[in-house]
C-alpha positions in Angstrom: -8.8 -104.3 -4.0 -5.5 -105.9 -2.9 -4.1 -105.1 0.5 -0.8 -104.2 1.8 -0.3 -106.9 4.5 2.4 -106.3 7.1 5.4 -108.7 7.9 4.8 -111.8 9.3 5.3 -111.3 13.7 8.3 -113.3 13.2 9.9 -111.2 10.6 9.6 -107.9 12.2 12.4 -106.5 14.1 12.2 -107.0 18.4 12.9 -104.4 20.7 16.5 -103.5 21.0 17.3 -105.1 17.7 16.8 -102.4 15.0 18.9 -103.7 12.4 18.0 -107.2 11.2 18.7 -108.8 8.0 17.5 -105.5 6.1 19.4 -102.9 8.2 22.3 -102.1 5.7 19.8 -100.6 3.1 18.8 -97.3 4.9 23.0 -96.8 5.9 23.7 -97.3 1.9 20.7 -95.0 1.3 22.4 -92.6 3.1 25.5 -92.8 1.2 24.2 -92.8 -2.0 22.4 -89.8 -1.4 25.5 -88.1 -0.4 27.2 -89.6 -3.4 24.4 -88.3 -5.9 24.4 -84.8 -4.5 27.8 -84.5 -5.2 27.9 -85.8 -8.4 24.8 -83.1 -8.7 27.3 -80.4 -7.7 30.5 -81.4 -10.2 28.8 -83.0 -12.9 27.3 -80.9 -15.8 27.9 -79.0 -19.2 29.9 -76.5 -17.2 33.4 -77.9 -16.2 34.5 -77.1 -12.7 37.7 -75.2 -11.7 38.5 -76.8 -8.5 41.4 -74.6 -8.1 38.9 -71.4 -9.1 36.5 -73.1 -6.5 38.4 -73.4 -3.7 40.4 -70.0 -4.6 37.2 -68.3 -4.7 35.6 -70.2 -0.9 38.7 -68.7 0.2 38.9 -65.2 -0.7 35.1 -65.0 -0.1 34.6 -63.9 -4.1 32.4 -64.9 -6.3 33.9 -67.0 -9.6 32.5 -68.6 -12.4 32.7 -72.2 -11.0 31.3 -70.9 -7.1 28.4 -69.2 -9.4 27.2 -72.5 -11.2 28.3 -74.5 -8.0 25.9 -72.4 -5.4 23.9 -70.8 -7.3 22.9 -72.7 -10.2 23.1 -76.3 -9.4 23.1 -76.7 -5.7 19.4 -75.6 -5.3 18.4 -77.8 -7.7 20.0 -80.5 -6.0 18.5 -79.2 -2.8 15.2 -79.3 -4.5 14.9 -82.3 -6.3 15.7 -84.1 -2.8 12.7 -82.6 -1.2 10.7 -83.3 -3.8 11.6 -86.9 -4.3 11.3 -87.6 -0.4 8.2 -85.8 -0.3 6.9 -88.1 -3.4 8.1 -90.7 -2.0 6.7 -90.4 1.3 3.2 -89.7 0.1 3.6 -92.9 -2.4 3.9 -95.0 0.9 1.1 -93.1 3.0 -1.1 -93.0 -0.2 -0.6 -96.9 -0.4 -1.6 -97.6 3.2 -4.9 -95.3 2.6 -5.9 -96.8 -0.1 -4.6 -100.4 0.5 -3.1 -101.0 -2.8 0.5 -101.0 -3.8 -0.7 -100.1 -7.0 -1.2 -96.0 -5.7 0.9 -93.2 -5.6 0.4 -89.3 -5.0 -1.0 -88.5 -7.5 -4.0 -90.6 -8.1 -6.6 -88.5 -6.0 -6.3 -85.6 -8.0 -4.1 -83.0 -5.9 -1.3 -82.4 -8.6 -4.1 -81.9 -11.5 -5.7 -79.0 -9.0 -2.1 -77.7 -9.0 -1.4 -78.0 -12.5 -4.6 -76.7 -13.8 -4.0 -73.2 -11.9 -0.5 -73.3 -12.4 -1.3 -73.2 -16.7 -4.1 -70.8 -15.7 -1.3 -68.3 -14.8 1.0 -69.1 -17.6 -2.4 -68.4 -20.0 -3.2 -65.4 -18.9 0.7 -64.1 -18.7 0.4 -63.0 -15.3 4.4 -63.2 -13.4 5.9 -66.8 -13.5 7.0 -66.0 -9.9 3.1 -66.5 -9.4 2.8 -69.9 -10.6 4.6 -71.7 -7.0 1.0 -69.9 -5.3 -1.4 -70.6 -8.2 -0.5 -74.2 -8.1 -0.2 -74.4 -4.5 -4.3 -72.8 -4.1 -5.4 -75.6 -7.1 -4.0 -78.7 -4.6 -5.6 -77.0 -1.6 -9.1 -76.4 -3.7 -8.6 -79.9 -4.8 -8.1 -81.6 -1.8 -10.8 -79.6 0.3 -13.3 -81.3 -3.1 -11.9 -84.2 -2.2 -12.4 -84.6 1.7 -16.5 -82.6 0.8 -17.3 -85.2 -1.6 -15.1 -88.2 -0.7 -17.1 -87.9 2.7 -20.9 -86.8 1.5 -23.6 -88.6 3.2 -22.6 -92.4 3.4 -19.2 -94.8 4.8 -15.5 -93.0 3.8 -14.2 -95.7 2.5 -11.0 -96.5 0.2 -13.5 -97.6 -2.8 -14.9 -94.2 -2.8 -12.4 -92.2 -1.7 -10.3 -93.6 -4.8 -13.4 -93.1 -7.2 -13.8 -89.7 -6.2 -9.8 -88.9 -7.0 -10.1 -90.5 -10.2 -12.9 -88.3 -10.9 -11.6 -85.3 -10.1 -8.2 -86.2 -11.7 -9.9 -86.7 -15.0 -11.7 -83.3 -14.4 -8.4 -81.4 -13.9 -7.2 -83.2 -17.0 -10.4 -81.9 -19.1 -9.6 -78.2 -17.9 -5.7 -78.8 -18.2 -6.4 -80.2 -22.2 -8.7 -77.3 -22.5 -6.1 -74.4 -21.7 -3.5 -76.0 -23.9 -6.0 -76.0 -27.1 -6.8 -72.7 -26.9 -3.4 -71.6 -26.1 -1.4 -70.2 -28.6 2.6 -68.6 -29.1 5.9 -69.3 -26.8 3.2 -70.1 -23.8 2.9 -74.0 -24.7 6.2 -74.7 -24.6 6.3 -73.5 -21.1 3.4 -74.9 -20.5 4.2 -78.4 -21.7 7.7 -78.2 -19.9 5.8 -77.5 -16.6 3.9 -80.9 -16.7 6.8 -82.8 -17.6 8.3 -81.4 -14.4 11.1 -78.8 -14.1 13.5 -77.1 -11.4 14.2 -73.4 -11.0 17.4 -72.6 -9.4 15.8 -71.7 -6.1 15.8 -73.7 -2.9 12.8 -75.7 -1.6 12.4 -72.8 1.0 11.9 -73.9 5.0 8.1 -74.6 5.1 9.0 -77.7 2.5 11.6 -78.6 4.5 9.7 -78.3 8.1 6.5 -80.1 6.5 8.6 -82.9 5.2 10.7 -83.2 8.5 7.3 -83.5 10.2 5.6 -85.9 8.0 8.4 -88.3 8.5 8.6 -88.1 12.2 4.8 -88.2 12.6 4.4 -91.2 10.3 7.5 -92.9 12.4 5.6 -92.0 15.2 2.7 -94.0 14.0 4.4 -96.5 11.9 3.0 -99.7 13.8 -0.6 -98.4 13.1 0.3 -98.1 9.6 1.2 -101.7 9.9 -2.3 -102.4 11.3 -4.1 -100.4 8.7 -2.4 -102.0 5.9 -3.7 -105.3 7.1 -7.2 -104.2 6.8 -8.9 -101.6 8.6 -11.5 -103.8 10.7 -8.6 -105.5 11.9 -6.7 -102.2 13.2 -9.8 -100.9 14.6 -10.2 -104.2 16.7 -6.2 -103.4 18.3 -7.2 -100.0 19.3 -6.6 -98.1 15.9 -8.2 -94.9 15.3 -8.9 -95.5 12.1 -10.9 -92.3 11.1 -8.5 -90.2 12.4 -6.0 -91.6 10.8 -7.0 -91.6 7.3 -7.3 -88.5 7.6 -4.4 -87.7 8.9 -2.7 -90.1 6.1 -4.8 -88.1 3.8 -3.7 -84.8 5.0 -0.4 -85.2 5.1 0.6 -87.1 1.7 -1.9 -84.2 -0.3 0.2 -81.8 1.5 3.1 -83.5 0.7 2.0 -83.3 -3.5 1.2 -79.8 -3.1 4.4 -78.8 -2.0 6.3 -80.9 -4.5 4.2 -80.0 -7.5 4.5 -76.1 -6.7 8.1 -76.7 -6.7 8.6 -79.0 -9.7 5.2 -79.3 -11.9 4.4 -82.9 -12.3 7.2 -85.3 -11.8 5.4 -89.0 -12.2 6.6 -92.7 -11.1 8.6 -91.4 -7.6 5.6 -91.8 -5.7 4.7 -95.4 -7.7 8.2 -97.1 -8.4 9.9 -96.2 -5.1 8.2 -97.5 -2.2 7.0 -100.4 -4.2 10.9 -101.3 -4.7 11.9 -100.2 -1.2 9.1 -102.9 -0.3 10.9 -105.3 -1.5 14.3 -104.6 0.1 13.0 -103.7 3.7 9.7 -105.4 4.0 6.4 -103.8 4.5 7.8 -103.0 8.7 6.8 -98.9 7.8 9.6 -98.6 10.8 11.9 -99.2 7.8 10.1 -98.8 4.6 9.0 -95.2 5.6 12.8 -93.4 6.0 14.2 -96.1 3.2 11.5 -94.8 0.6 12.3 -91.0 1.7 16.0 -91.4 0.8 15.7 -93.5 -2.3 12.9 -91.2 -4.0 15.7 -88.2 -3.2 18.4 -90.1 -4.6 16.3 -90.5 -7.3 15.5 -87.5 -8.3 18.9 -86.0 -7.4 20.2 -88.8 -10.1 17.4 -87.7 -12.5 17.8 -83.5 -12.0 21.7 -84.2 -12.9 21.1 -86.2 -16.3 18.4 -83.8 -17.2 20.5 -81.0 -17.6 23.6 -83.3 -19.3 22.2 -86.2 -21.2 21.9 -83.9 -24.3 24.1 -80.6 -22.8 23.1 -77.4 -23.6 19.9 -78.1 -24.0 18.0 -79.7 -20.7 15.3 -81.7 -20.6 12.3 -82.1 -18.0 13.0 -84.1 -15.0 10.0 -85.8 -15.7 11.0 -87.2 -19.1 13.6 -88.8 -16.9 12.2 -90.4 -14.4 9.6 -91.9 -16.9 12.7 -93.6 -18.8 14.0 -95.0 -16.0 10.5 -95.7 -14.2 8.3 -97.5 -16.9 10.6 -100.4 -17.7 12.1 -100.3 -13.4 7.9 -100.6 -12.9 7.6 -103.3 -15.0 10.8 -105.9 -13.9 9.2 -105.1 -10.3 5.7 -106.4 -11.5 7.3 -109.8 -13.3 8.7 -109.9 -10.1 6.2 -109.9 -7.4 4.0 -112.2 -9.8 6.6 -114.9 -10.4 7.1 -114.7 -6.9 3.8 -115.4 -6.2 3.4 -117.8 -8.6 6.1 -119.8 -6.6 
């Protein structure tokens, strides 16, 4: 299984000097993102008064533009960030666990937990308010499968920890394929809609936010044992690594992470694969960079994606995941012809 080896010592940035050669991505990161989430807010089938707008900030009443503005189109915004930073993020902790750039969030089977309970609810035509708590109990049941039988009697390592997700990712997808055969009426095209990954106009909600927010300052925090891990886990162990402890924590965090995106947005594929893989490439493999860089381009991202989902073919929308596998199959696949005539030179 290939590795993710850290930078070279002489590549990585010394103390007091935080922006080397690299440090102008994450400050264009940032203003892209605030570009895209305005273009989120203006751009769509629905042209915007600016005059009604402002009129109507002012007076404090509602108008058609302030409507569509706040409370149509800016939680979408708002959610399509967390969920492509929280993809993102768990792309890059997913590929230090498993030690291959080759993994994203969903390979170990916590989004097919969610979306097999979140189809369960739509089946049974129980409340679609439901479905955020149905999928959120299937990543949960999933992951605690996961840590019981990843674990069993013998080592924890990355070989079987992987072989245990695929497993229970192609079990998911058995009861997933299952529940759409026998499903019949209005209920698949919601169902099919769901997988391809959509956005409600409703905020993320704070515990998304506050789990997020903590999962990128804790991985900061312990960004240089990332670096060690990456470089093989005998290695980090002889520097002092926990290594246990954190691969579980890594573990922890990025399923939490795909839990709380997936109950937000269904399944929304390539974030977690194309973004850190091409933020590796900008910043390095220094996780001091590559862990905030991949955060704001996987929101950027899906802010970008959200807005032509909902105008590419105005009225009708599309799922955000039909996006983002347009733009991340062939952006997958110039990065690959990359890193192998690279190292082929």
């Amino acid at each position: 299984m290939q590795s993710i080896r850290p930078e070279a010592p002489s590549e990585r940035p010394r103390l007091g000097q935080p922006w080397t050669r690299q440090g102008w991505v994450i400050p264009a990161l940032v203003v892209l993102l605030l570009i895209s989430m305005g273009l989120s807010l203006f751009v769509g089938s629905i042209p915007i008064d600016w005059q009604e707008l402002m009129s109507a900030l002012h007076a404090g009443e509602p108008s058609v533009s302030s409507t569509v503005v706040f409370d149509l189109r800016l939680p979408r915004a708002l959610s399509a960030l967390v969920v492509g930073a929280s993809l993102s993020l768990a792309g890059v902790l997913m590929q230090v666990l498993l030690r291959n750039p080759l993994a994203d969030p969903y390979v170990l089977g916590t989004s097919g937990g969610a979306a097999a309970f979140a189809l369960l609810v739509i089946f049974l035509g129980l409340p679609y308010q439901s479905i955020p708590l149905a999928a959120g109990i299937g990543s949960v049941l999933s992951m605690g499968l996961l840590f019981l039988l990843a674990r069993g009697e013998g080592d924890w390592s990355s070989a079987r920890l992987l072989l245990t997700g695929i497993v229970l990712a192609s079990g998911w997808g058995a009861l997933i394929s299952f529940i759409l055969s026998i499903t019949q009426g209005a209920e698949i095209h919601s169902m099919l809609f769901w997988l391809m990954g959509d956005f409600r106009a409703a905020p993320p909600g704070v515990v998304r936010w506050v789990l997020l927010l903590v999962v990128l300052a804790l991985s900061l925090f312990v960004a240089r044992d990332l670096n060690l891990l990456a470089g093989g886990e005998l290695r980090a162990q002889s520097l002092g690594v926990s290594t246990l402890v954190l691969r579980l924590g890594i573990l922890f965090a990025a399923s939490l992470l795909t839990a709380a995106a997936v109950t937000l947005s269904g399944s929304i594929g390539f974030v977690g694969l194309v973004v850190p893989h091409m933020m590796r490439l900008l910043v390095g493999a220094d996780h001091r960079r590559l862990v905030p860089a991949s955060a704001l381009a996987g929101s950027c991202l899906l802010v970008l994606a959200e807005m032509m989902a909902r105008t590419v073919l105005s009225p009708q929308q599309l799922p955000v995941g039909v996006i983002t596998a347009f733009v991340g199959v062939p952006l997958f696949l110039y990065l690959l012809r990359r890193g192998h005539q690279a190292g082929a030179s």
